[in-house]
C-alpha positions in Angstrom: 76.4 -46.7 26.2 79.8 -46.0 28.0 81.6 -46.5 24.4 79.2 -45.0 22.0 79.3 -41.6 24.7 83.3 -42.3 24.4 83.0 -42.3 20.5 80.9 -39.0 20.6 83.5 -37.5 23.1 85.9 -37.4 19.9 84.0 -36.9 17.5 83.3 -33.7 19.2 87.1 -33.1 20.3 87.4 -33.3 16.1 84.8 -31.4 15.1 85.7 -28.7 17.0 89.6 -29.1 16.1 88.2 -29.1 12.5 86.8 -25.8 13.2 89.9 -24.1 15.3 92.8 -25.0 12.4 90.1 -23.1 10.1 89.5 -20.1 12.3 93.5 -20.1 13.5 94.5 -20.3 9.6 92.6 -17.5 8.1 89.4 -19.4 6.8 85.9 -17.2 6.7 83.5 -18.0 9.8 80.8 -19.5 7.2 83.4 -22.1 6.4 84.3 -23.4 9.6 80.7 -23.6 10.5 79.9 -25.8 7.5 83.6 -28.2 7.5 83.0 -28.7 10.8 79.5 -29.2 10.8 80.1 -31.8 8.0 82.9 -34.0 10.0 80.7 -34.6 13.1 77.4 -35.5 10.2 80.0 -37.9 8.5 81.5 -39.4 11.4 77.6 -40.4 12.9 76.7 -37.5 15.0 72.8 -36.8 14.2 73.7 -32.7 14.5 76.3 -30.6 15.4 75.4 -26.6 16.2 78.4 -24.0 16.7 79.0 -20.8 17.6 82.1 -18.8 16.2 83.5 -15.6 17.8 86.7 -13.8 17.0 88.6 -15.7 20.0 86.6 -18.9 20.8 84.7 -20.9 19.3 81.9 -23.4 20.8 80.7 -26.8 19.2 77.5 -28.9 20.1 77.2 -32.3 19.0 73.7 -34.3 19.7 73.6 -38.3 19.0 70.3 -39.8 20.5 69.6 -37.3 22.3 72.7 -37.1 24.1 74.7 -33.3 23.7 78.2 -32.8 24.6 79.5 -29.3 24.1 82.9 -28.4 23.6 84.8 -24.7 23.9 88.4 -23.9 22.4 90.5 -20.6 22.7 91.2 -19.4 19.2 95.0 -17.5 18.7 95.9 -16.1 15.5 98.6 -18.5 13.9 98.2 -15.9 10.2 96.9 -17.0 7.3 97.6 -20.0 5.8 95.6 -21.8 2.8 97.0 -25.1 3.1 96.1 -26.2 6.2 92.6 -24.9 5.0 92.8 -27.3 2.1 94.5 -29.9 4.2 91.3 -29.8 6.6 88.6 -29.6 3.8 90.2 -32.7 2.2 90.1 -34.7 5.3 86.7 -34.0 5.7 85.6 -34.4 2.1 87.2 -38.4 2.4 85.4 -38.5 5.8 82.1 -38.0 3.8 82.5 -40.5 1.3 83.6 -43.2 4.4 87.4 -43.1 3.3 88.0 -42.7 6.8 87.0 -43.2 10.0 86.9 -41.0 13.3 90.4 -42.8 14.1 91.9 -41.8 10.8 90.6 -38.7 11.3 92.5 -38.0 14.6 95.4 -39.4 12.8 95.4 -36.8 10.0 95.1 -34.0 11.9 97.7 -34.7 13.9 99.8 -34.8 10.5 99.0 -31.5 9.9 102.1 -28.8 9.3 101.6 -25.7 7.9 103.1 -25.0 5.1 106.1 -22.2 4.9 108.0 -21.0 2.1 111.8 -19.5 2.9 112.1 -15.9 4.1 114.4 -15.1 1.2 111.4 -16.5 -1.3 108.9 -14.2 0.2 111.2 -11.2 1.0 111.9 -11.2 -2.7 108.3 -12.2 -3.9 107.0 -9.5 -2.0 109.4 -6.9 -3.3 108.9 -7.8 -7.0 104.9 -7.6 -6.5 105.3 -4.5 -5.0 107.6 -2.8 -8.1 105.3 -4.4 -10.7 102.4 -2.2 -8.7 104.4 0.9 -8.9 105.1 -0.4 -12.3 101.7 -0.2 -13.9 100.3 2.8 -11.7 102.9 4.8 -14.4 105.8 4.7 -11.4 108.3 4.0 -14.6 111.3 1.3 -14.4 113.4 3.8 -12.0 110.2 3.9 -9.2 110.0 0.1 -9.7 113.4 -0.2 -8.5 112.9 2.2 -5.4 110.3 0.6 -4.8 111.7 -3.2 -5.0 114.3 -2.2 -2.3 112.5 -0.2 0.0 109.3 -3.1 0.2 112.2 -5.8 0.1 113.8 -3.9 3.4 110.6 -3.8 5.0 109.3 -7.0 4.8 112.8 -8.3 5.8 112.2 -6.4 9.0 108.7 -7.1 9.3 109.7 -10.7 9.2 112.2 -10.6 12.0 109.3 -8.4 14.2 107.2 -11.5 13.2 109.6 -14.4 14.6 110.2 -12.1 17.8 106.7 -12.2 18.6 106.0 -8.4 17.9 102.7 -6.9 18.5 101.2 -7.0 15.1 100.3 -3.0 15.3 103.7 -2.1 15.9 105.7 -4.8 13.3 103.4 -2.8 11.2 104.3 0.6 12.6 108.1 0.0 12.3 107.8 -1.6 9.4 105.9 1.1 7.4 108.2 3.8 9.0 111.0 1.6 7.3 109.6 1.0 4.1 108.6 5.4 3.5 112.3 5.9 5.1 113.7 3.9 2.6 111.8 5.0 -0.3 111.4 8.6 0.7 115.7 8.8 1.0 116.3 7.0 -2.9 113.8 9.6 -4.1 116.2 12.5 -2.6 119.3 11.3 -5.1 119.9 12.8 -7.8 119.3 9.7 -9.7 116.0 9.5 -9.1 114.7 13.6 -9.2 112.4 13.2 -11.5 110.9 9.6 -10.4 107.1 9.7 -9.6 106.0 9.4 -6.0 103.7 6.6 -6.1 107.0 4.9 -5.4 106.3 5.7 -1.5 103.3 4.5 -1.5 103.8 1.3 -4.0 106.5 0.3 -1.1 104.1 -0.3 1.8 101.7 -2.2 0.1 102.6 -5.4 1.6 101.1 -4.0 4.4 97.6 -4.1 3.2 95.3 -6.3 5.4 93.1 -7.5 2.3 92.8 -10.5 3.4 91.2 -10.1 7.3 88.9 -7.2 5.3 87.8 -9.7 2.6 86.9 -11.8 5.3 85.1 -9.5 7.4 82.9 -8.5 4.6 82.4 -11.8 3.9 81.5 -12.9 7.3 78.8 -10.0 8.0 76.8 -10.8 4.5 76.7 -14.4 5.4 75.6 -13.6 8.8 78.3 -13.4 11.3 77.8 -10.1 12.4 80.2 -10.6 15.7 83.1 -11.7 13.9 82.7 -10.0 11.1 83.3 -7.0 12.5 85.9 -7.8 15.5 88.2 -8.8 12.0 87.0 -5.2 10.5 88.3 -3.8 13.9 91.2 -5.9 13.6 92.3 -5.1 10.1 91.4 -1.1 10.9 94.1 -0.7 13.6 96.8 -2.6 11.3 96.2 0.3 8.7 96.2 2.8 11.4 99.5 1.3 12.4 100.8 1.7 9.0 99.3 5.0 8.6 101.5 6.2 11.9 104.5 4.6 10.4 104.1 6.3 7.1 103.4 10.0 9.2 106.3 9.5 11.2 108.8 8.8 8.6 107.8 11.7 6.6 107.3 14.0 9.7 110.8 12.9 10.8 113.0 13.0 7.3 110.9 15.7 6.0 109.3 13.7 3.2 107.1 14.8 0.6 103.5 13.3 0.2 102.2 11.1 -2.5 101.0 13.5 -5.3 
């Protein structure tokens, strides 16, 4: 009895890790309900019941009629798709008995987000941006302002990032930047007659698609709760950036986006 309960003790500890990388990573409340819910049925539990919020999450597993329930913190580590796929493929081998509860542990352990270089994503980010301003009829000249004002910003919104910044202000300061930078090119005489969608082409790397995608897709399936605290969430980011963007063009005297 005193192993089997043992065994069950981390299974649980598992399941609920399984369910924390998710919600940490960026993964929609549905899915860490189901992975997790998975693991615990392919490592022997007879059920497993959770309950997801924006900053906990709670797991139940029951083997013969014994419950243990388990309760983690959830902090925001961003969004990261591999340690999603990472976790989904250790729980798909789990299900076809490639590994045990042991291996299991092991693998998660093993688990290192993946990050690309600063410089690859500064520039990435830049050259997404210009191809936007690009086809929205910004011509070549607004895809250049554009490339370095978005390339600036998400330089600096980087360095906010590793410094621990509040997420509202990195994306305060770092809209100001980007509409300072863009709104100041626009002023040379190089670049009188280049459209305005510039501007607003060099903040979109501020967009929280992502956490909104997510918090549609968490009220349709259900969770209400989370769905929502992610809506609040991604709200006050564009509010941020909204600021930003006001008090750059309230402070430089910067014309609006027509």
């Amino acid at each position: 009895m005193e192993v089997e309960q043992s065994e069950q003790r981390q299974v649980t500890r598992l399941c609920i890790q399984c369910g924390l990388f998710l919600l940490q990573h960026g993964a929609e409340s549905a899915l860490v309900e189901e992975l997790s819910t998975r693991l615990g049925l392919a490592l022997g539990m007879d059920s497993v019941e959770s309950a997801i919020s924006a900053n906990a999450i709670v797991l139940a597993t029951i083997k013969d009629g014994h419950c243990l329930t388990s309760t983690r913190k959830n902090t925001d580590r961003g969004i990261n798709m591999h340690v999603v796929t990472e976790v989904q493929h250790i729980v798909i081998m789990a299900e076809h008995n490639l590994l045990d509860y042991k291996d299991v542990e092991k693998r998660f352990a093993n688990i290192r987000p993946l990050r690309y270089p600063n410089w690859l994503v500064v520039l990435m980010v830049g050259l997404s941006c210009a191809c936007f301003c690009k086809l929205n009829n910004g011509g070549w000249d607004g895809a250049v302002i554009t490339f370095c004002a978005s390339t600036v910003a998400m330089y600096v919104r980087k360095l906010l990032t590793q410094h621990s910044i509040h997420p509202q202000i990195s994306f305060c300061i770092t809209a100001f930047v980007a509409t300072t930078v863009s709104g100041l090119l626009l002023r040379l005489p190089l670049f009188t007659n280049t459209p305005t969608i510039a501007m607003a082409a060099s903040v979109l790397l501020l967009v929280p698609g992502f956490p909104l995608i997510n918090a549609v897709a968490d009220m349709f399936k259900g969770h209400i709760n989370t769905g929502l605290a992610r809506w609040a969430i991604a709200s006050l980011l564009t509010l941020a950036t909204c600021i930003g963007v006001v008090m750059a063009m309230t402070l430089w005297g910067l014309p609006g986006w027509a």
